[in-house]
Gaussian input, Z-matrix of N, CA and C with variables (Angstrom, degrees):
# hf/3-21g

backbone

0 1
 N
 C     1     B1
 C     2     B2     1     A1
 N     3     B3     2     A2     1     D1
 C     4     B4     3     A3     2     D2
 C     5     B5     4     A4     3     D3
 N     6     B6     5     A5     4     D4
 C     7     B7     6     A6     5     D5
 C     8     B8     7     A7     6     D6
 N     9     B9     8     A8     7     D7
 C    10    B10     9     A9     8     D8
 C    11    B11    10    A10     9     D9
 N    12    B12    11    A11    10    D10
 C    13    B13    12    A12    11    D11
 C    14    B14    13    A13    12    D12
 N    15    B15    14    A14    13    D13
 C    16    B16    15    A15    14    D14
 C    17    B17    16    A16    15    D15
 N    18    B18    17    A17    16    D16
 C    19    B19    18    A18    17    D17
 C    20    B20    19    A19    18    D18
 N    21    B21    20    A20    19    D19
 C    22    B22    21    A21    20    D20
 C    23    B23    22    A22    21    D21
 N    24    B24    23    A23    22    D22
 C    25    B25    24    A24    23    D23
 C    26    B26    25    A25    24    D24
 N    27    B27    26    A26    25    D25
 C    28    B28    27    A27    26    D26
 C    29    B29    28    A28    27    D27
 N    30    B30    29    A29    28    D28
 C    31    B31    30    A30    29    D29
 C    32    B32    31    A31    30    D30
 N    33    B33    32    A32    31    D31
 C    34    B34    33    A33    32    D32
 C    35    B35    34    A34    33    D33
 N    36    B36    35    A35    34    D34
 C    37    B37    36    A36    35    D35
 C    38    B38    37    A37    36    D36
 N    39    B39    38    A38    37    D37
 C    40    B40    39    A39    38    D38
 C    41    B41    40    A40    39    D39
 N    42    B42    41    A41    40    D40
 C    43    B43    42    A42    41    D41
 C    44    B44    43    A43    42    D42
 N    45    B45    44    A44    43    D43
 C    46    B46    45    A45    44    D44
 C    47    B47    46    A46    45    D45
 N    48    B48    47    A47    46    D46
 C    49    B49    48    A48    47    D47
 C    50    B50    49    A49    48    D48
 N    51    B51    50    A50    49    D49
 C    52    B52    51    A51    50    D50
 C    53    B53    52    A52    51    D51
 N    54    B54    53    A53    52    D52
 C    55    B55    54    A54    53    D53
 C    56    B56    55    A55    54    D54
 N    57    B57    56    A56    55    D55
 C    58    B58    57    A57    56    D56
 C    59    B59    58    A58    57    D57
 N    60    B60    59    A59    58    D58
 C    61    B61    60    A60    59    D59
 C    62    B62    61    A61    60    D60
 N    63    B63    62    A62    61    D61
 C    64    B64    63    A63    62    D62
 C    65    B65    64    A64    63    D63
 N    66    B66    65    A65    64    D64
 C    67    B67    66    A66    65    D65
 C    68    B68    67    A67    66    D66
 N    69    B69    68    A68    67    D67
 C    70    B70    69    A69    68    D68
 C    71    B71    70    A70    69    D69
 N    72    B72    71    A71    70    D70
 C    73    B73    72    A72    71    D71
 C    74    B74    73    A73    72    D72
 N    75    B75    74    A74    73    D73
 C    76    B76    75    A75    74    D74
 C    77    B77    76    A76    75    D75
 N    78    B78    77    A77    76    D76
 C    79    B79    78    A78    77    D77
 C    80    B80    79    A79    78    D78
 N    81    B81    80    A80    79    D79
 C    82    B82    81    A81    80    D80
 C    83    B83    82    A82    81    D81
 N    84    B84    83    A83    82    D82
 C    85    B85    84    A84    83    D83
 C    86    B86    85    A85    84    D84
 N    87    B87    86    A86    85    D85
 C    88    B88    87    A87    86    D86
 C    89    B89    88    A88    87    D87
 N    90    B90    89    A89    88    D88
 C    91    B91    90    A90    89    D89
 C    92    B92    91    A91    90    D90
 N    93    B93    92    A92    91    D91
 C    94    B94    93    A93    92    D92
 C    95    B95    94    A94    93    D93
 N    96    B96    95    A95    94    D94
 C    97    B97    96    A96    95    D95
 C    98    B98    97    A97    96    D96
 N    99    B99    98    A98    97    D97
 C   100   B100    99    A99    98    D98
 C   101   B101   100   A100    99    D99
 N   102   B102   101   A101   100   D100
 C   103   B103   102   A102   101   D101
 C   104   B104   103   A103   102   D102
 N   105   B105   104   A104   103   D103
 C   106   B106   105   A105   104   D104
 C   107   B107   106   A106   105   D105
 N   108   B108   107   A107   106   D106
 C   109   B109   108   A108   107   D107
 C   110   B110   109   A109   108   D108
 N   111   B111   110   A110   109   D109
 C   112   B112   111   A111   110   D110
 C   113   B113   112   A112   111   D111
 N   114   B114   113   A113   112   D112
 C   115   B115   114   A114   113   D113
 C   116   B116   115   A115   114   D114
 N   117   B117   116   A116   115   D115
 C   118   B118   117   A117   116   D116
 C   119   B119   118   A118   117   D117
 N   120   B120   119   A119   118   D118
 C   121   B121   120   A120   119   D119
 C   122   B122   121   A121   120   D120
 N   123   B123   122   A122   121   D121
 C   124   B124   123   A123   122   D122
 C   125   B125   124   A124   123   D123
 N   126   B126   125   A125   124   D124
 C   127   B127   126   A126   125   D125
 C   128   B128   127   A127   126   D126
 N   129   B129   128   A128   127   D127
 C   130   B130   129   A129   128   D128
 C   131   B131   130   A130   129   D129
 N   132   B132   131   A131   130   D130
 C   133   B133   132   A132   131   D131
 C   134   B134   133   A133   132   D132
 N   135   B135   134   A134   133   D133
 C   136   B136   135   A135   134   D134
 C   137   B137   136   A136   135   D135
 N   138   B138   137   A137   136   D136
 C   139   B139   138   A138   137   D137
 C   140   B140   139   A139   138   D138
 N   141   B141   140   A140   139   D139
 C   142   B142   141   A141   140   D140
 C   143   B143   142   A142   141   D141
 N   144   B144   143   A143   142   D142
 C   145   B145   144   A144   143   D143
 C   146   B146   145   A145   144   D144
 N   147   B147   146   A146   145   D145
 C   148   B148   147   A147   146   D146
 C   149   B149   148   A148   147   D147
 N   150   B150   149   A149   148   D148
 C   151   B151   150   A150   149   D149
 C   152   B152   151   A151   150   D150
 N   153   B153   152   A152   151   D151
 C   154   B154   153   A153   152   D152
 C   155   B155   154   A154   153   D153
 N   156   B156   155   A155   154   D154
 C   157   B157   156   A156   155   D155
 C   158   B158   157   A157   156   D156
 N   159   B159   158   A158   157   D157
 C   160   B160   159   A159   158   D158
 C   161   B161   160   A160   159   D159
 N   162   B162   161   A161   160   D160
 C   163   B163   162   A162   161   D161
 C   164   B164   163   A163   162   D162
 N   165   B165   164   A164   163   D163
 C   166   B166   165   A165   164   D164
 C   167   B167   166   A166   165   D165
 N   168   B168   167   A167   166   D166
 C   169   B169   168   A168   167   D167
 C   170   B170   169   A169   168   D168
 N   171   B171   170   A170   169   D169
 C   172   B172   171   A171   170   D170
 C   173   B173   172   A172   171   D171
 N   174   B174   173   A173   172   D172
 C   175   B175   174   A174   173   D173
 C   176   B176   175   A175   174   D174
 N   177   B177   176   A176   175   D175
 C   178   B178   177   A177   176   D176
 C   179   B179   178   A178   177   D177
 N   180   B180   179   A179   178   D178
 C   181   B181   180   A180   179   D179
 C   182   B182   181   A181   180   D180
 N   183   B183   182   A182   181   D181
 C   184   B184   183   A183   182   D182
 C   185   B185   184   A184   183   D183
 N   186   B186   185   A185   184   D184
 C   187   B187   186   A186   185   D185
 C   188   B188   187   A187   186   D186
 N   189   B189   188   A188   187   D187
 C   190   B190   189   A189   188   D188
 C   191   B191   190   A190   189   D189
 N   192   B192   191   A191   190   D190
 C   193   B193   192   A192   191   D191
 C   194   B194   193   A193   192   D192
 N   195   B195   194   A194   193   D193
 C   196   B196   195   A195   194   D194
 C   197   B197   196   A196   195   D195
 N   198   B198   197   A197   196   D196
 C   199   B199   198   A198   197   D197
 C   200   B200   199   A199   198   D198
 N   201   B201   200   A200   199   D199
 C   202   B202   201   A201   200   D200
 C   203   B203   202   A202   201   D201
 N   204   B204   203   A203   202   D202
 C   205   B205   204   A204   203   D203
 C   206   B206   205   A205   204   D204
 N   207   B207   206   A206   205   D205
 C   208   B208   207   A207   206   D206
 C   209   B209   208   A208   207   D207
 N   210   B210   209   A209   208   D208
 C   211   B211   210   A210   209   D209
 C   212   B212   211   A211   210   D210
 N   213   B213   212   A212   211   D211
 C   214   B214   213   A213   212   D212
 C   215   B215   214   A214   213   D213
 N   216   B216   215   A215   214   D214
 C   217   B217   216   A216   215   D215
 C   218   B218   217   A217   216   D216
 N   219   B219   218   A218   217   D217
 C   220   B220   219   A219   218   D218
 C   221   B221   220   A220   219   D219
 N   222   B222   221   A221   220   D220
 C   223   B223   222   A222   221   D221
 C   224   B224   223   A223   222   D222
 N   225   B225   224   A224   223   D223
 C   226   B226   225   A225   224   D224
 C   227   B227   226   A226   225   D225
 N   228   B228   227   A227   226   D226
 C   229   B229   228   A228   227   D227
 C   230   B230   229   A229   228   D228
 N   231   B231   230   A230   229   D229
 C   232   B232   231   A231   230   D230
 C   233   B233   232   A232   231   D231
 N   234   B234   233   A233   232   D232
 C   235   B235   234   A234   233   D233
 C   236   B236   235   A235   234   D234
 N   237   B237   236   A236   235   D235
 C   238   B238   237   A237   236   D236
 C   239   B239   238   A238   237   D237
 N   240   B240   239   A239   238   D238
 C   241   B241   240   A240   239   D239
 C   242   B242   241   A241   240   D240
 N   243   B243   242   A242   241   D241
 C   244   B244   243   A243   242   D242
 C   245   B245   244   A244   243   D243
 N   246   B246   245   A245   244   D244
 C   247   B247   246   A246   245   D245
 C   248   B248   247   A247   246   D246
 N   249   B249   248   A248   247   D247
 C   250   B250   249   A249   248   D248
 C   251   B251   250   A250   249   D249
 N   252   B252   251   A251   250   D250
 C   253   B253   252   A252   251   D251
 C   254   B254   253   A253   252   D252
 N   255   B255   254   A254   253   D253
 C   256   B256   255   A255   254   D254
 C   257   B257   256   A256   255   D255
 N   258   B258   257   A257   256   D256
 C   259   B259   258   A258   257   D257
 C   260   B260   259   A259   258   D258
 N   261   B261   260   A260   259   D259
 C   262   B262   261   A261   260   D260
 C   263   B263   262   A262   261   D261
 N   264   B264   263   A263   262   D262
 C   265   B265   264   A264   263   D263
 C   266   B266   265   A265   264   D264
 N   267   B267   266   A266   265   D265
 C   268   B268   267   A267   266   D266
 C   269   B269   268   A268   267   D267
 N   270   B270   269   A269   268   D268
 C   271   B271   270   A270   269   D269
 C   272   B272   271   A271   270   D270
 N   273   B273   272   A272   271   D271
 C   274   B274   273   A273   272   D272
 C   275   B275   274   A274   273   D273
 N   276   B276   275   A275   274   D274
 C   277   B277   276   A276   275   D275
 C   278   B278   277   A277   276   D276
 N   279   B279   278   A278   277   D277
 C   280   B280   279   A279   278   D278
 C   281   B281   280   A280   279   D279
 N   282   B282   281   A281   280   D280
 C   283   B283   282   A282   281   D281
 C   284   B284   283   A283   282   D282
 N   285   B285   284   A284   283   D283
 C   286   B286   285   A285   284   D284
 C   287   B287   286   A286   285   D285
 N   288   B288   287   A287   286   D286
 C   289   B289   288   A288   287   D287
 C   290   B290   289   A289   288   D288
 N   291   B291   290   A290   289   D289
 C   292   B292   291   A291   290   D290
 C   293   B293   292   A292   291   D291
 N   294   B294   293   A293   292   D292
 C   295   B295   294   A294   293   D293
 C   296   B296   295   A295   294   D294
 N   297   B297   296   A296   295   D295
 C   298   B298   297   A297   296   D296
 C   299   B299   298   A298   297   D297
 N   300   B300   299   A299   298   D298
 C   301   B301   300   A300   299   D299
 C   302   B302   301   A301   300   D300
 N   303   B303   302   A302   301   D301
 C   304   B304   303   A303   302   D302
 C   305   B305   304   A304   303   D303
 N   306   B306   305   A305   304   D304
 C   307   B307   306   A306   305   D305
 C   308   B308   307   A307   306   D306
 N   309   B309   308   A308   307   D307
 C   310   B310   309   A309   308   D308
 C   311   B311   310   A310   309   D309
 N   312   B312   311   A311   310   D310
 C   313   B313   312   A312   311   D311
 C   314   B314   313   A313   312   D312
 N   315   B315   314   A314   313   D313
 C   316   B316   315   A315   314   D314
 C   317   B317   316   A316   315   D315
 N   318   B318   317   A317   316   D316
 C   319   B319   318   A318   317   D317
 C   320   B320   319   A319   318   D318
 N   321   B321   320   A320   319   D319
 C   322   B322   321   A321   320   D320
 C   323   B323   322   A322   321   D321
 N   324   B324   323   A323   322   D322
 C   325   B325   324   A324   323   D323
 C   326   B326   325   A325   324   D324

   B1=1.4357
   B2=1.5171
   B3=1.3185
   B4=1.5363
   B5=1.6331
   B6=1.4878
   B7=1.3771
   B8=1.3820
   B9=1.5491
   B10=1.0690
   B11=1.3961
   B12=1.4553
   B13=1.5415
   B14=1.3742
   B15=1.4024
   B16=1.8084
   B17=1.3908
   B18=1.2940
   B19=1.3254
   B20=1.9850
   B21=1.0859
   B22=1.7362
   B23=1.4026
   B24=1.4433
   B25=1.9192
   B26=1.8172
   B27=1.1579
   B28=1.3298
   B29=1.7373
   B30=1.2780
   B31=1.6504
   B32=1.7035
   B33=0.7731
   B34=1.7883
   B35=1.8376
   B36=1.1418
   B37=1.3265
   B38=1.8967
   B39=1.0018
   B40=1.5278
   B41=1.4366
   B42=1.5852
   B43=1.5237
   B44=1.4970
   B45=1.4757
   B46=2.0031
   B47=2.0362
   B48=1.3234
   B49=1.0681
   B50=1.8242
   B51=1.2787
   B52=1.4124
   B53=1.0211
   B54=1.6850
   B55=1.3300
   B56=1.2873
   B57=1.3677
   B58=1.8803
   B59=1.1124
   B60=1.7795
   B61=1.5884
   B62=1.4446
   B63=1.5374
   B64=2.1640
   B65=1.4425
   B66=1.0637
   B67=1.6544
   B68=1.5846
   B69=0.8711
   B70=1.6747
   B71=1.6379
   B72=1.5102
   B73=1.7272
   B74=1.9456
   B75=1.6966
   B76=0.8191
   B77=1.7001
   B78=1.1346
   B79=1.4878
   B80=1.7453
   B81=1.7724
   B82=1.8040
   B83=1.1267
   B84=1.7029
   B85=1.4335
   B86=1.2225
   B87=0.9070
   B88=1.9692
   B89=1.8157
   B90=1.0141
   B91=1.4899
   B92=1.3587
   B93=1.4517
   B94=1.7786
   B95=1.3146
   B96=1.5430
   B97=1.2612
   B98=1.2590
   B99=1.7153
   B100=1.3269
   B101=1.9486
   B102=1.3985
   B103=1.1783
   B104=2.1019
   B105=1.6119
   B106=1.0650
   B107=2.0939
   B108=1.4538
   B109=1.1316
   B110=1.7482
   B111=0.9556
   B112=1.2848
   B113=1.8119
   B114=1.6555
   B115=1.9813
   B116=1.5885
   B117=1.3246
   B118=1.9074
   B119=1.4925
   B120=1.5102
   B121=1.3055
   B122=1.7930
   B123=1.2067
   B124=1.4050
   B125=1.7302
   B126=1.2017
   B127=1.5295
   B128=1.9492
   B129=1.5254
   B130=1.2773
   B131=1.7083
   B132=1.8947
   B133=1.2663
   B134=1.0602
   B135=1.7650
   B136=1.6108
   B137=1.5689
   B138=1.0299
   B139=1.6096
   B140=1.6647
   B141=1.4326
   B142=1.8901
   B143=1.3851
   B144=1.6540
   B145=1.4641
   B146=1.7895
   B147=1.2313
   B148=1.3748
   B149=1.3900
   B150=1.1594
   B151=0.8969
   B152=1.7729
   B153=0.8857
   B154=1.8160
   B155=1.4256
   B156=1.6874
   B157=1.6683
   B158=1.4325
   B159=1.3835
   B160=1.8487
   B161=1.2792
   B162=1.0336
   B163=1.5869
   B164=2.0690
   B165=1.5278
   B166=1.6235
   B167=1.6945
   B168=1.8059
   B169=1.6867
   B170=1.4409
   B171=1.2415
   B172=1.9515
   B173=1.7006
   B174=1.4802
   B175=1.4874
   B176=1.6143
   B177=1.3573
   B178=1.4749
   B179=1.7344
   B180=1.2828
   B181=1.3629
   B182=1.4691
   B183=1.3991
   B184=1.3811
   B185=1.6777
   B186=1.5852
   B187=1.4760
   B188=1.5386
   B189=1.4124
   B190=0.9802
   B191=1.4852
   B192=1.6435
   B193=1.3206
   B194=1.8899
   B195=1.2578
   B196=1.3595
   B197=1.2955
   B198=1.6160
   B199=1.6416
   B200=1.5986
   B201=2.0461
   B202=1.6245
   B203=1.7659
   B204=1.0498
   B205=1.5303
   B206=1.7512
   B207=1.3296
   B208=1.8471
   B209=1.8620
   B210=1.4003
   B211=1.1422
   B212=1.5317
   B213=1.0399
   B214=1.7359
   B215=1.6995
   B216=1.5997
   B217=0.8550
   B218=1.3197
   B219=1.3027
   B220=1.6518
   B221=1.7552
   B222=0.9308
   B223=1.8851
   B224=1.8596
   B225=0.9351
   B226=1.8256
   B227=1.5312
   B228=1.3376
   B229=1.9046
   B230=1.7902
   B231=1.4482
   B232=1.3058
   B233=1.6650
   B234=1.4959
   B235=1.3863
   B236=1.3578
   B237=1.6479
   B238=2.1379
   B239=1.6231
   B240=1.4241
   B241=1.5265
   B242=1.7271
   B243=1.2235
   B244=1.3479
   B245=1.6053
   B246=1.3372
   B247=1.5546
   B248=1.4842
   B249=1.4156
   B250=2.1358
   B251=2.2411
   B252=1.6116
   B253=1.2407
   B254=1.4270
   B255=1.2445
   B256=1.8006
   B257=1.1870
   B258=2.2595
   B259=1.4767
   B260=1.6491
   B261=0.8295
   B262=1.9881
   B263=1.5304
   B264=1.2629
   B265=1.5574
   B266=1.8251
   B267=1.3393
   B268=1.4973
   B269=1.2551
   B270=1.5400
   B271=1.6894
   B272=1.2534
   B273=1.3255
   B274=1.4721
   B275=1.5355
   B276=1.3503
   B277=1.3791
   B278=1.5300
   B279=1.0403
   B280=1.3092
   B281=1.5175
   B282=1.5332
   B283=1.2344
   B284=2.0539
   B285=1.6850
   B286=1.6538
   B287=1.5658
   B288=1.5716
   B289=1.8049
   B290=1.3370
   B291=1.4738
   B292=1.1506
   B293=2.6423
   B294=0.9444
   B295=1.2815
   B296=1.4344
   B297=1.4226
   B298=1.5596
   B299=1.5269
   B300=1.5185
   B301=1.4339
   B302=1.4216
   B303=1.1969
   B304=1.3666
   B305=1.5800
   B306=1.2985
   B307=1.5495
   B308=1.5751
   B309=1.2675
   B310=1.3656
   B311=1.1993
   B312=1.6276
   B313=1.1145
   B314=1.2516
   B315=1.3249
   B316=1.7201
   B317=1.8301
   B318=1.6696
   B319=1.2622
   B320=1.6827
   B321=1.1376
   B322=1.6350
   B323=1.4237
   B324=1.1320
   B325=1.5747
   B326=1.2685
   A1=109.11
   A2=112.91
   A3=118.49
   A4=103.05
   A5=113.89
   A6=129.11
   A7=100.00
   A8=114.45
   A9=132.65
   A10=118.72
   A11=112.15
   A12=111.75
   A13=112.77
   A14=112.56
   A15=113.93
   A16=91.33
   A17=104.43
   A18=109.58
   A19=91.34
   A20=107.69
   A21=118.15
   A22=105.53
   A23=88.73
   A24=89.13
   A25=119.83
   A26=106.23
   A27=99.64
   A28=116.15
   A29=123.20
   A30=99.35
   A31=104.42
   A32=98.28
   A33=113.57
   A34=103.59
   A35=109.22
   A36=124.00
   A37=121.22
   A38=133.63
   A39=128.32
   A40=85.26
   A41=114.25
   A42=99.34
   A43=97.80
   A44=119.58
   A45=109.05
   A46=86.90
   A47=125.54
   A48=126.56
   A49=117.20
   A50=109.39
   A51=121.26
   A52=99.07
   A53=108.55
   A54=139.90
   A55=107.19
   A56=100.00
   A57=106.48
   A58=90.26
   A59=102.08
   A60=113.86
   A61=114.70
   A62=90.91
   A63=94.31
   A64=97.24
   A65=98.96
   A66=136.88
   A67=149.50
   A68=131.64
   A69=160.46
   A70=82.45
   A71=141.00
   A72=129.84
   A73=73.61
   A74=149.87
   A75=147.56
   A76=134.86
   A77=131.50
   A78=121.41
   A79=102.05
   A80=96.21
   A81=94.77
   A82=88.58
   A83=114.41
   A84=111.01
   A85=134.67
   A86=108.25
   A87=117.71
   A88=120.81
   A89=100.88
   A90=127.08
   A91=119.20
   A92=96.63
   A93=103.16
   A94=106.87
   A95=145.66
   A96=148.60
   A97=118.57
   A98=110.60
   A99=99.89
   A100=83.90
   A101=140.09
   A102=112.05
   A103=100.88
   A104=98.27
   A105=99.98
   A106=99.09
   A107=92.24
   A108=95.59
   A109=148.53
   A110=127.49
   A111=140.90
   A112=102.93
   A113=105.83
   A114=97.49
   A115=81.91
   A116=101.97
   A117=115.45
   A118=86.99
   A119=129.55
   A120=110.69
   A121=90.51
   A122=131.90
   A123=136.95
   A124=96.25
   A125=115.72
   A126=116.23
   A127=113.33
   A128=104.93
   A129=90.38
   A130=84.91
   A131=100.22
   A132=120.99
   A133=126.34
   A134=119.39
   A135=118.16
   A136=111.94
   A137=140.67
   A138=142.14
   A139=107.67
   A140=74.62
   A141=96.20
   A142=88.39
   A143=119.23
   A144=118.51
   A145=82.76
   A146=151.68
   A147=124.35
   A148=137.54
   A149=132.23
   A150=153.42
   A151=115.04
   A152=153.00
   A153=170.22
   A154=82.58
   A155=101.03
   A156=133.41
   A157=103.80
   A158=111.09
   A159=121.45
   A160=96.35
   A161=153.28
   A162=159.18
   A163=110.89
   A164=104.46
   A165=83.53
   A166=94.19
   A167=110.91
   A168=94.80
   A169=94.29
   A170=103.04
   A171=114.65
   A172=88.28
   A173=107.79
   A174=121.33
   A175=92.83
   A176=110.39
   A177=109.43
   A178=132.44
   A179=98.73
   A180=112.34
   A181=132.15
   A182=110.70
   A183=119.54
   A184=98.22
   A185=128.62
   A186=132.96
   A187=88.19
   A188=140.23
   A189=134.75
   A190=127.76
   A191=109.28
   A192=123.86
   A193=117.90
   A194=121.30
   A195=127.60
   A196=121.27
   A197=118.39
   A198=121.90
   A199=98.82
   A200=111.78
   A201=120.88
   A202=108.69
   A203=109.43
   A204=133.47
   A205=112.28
   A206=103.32
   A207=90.51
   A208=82.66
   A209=131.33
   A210=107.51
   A211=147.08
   A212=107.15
   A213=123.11
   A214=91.46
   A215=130.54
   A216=128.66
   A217=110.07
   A218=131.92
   A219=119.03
   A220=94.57
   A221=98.85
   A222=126.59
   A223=110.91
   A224=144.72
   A225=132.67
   A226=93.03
   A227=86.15
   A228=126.46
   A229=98.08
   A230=107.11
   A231=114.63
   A232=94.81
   A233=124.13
   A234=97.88
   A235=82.91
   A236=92.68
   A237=110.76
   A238=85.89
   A239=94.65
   A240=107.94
   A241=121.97
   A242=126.82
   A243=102.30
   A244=118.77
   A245=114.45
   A246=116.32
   A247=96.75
   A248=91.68
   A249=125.53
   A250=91.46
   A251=91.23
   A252=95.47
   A253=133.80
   A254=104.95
   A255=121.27
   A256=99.61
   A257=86.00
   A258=102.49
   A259=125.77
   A260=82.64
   A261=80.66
   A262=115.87
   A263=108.59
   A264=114.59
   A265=109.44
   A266=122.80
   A267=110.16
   A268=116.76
   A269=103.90
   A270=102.01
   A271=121.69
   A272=118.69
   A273=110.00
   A274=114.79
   A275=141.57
   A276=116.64
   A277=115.46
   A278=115.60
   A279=96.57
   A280=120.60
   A281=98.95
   A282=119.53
   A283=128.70
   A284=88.29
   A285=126.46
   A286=115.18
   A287=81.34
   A288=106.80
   A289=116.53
   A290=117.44
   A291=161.32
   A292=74.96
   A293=106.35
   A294=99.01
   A295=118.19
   A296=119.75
   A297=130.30
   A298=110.29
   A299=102.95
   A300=101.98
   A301=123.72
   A302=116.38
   A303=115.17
   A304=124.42
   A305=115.86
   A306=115.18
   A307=110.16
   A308=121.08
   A309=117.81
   A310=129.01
   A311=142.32
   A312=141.72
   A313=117.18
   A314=140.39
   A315=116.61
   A316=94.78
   A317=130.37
   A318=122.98
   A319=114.25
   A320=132.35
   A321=137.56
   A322=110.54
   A323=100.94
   A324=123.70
   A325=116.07
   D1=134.67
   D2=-175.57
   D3=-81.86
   D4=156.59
   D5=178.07
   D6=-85.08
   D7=152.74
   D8=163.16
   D9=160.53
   D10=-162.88
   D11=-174.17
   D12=-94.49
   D13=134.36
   D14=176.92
   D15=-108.02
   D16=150.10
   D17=-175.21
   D18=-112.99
   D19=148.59
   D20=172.95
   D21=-78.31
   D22=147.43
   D23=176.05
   D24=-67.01
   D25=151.19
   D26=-156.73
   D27=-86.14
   D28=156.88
   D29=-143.32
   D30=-85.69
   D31=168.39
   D32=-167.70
   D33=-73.63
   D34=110.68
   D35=167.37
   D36=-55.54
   D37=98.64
   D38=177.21
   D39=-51.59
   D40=134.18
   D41=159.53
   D42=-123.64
   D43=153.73
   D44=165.75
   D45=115.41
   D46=-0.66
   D47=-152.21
   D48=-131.91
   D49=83.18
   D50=-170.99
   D51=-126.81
   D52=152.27
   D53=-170.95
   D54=-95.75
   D55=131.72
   D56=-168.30
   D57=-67.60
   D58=137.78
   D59=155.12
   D60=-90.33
   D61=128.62
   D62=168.77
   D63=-51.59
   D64=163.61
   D65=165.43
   D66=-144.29
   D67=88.16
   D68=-163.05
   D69=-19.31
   D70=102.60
   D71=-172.16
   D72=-103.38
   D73=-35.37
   D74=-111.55
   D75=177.84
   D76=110.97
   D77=179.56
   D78=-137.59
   D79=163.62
   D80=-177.33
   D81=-167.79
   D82=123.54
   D83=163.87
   D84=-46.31
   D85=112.82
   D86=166.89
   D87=-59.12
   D88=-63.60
   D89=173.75
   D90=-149.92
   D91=-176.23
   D92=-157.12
   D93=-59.01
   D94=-3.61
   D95=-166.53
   D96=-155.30
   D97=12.57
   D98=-139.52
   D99=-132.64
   D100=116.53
   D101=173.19
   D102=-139.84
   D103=143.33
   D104=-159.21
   D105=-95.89
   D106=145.57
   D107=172.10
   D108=-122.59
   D109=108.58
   D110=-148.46
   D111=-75.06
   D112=128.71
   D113=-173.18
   D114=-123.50
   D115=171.99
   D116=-168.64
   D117=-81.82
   D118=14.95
   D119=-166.68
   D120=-95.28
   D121=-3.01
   D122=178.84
   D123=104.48
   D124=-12.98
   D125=-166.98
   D126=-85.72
   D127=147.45
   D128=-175.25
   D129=-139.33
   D130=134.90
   D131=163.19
   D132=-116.20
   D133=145.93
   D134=-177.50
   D135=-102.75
   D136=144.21
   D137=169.21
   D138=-141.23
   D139=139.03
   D140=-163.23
   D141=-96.76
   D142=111.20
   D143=-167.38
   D144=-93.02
   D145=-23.48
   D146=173.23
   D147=-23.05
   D148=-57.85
   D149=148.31
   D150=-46.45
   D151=-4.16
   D152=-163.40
   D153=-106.99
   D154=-93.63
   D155=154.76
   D156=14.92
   D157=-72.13
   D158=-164.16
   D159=-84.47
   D160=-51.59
   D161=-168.26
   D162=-64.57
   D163=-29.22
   D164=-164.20
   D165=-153.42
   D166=10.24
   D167=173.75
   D168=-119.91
   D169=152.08
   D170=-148.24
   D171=-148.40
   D172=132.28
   D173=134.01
   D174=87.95
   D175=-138.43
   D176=176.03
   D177=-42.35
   D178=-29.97
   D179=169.05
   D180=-69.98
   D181=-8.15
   D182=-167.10
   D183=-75.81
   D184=-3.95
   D185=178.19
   D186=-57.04
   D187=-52.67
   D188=-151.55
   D189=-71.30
   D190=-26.07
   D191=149.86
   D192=-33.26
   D193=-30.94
   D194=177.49
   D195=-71.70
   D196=118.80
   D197=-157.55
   D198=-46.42
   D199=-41.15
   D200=-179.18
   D201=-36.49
   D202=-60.89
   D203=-167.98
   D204=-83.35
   D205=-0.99
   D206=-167.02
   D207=-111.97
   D208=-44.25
   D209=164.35
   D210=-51.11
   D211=6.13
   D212=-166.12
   D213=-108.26
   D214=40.30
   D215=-177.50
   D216=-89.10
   D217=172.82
   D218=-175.53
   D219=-160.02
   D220=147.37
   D221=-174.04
   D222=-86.57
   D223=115.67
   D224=139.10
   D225=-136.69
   D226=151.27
   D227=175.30
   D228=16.29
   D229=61.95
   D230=147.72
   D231=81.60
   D232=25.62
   D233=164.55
   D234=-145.70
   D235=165.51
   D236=-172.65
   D237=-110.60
   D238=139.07
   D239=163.05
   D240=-138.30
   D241=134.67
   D242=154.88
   D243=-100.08
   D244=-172.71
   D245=-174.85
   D246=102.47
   D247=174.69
   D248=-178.79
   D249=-92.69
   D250=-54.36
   D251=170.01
   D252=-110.16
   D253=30.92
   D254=169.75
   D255=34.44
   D256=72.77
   D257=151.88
   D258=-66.14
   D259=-39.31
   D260=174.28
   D261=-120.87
   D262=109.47
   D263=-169.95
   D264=-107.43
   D265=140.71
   D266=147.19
   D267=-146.11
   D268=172.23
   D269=-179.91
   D270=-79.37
   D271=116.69
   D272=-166.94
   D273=-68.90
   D274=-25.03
   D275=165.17
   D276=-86.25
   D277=16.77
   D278=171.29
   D279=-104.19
   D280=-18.59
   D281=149.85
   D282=-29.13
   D283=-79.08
   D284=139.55
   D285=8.90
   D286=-91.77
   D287=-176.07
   D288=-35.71
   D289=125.73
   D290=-105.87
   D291=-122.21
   D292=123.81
   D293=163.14
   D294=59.99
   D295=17.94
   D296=170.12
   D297=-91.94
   D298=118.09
   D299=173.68
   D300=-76.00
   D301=-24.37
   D302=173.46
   D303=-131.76
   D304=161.92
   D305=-163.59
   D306=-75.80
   D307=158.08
   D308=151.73
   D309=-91.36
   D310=86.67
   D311=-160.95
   D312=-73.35
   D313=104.52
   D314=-162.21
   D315=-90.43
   D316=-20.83
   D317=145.15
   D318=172.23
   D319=169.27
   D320=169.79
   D321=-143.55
   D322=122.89
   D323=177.82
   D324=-86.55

């Protein structure tokens, strides 16, 4: 028998087997910047978008900084936007996430 490398069989995949994703069932302003959010996991988190706000909305968008204008926020498939055409959009769990240094911007017009 010749020398060489055997490779081990390669390990068995669980397949049929995914990890529930949370899901945004809910949100309600807290304060002027501040709105808390409710996941089907029974869990509810708050994020102080001020600070988001100052870091990545620029120019025409800065209307939205205004407590008038920052409540008129609106929810679909896990991201917050304001605008008619969701000038300023983000992903809400990535937002969320626990130890993320930086945001996920999906975009601002």
């Amino acid at each position: 028998m010749g020398r060489g490398v055997h490779l081990s069989q390669a390990r068995k995949i669980r397949s049929g087997i995914k990890k529930a994703k949370s899901k945004i069932t809910g949100a309600q302003l807290t304060g002027p910047f501040s709105i808390a959010f409710e996941c089907n996991t029974g869990k509810v988190k708050q994020l102080d978008f001020l600070p988001v706000f100052q870091k990545y909305v620029k120019g025409e968008n800065l209307k939205y900084i205004t407590p008038s204008q920052f409540r008129k926020f609106k929810i679909k498939d896990d991201r917050i936007f304001w605008g008619k055409n969701e000038d300023v959009a983000f992903s809400i769990p990535s937002l969320l996430e626990k130890g993320k240094a930086s945001h996920e911007i999906l975009y601002i017009i």
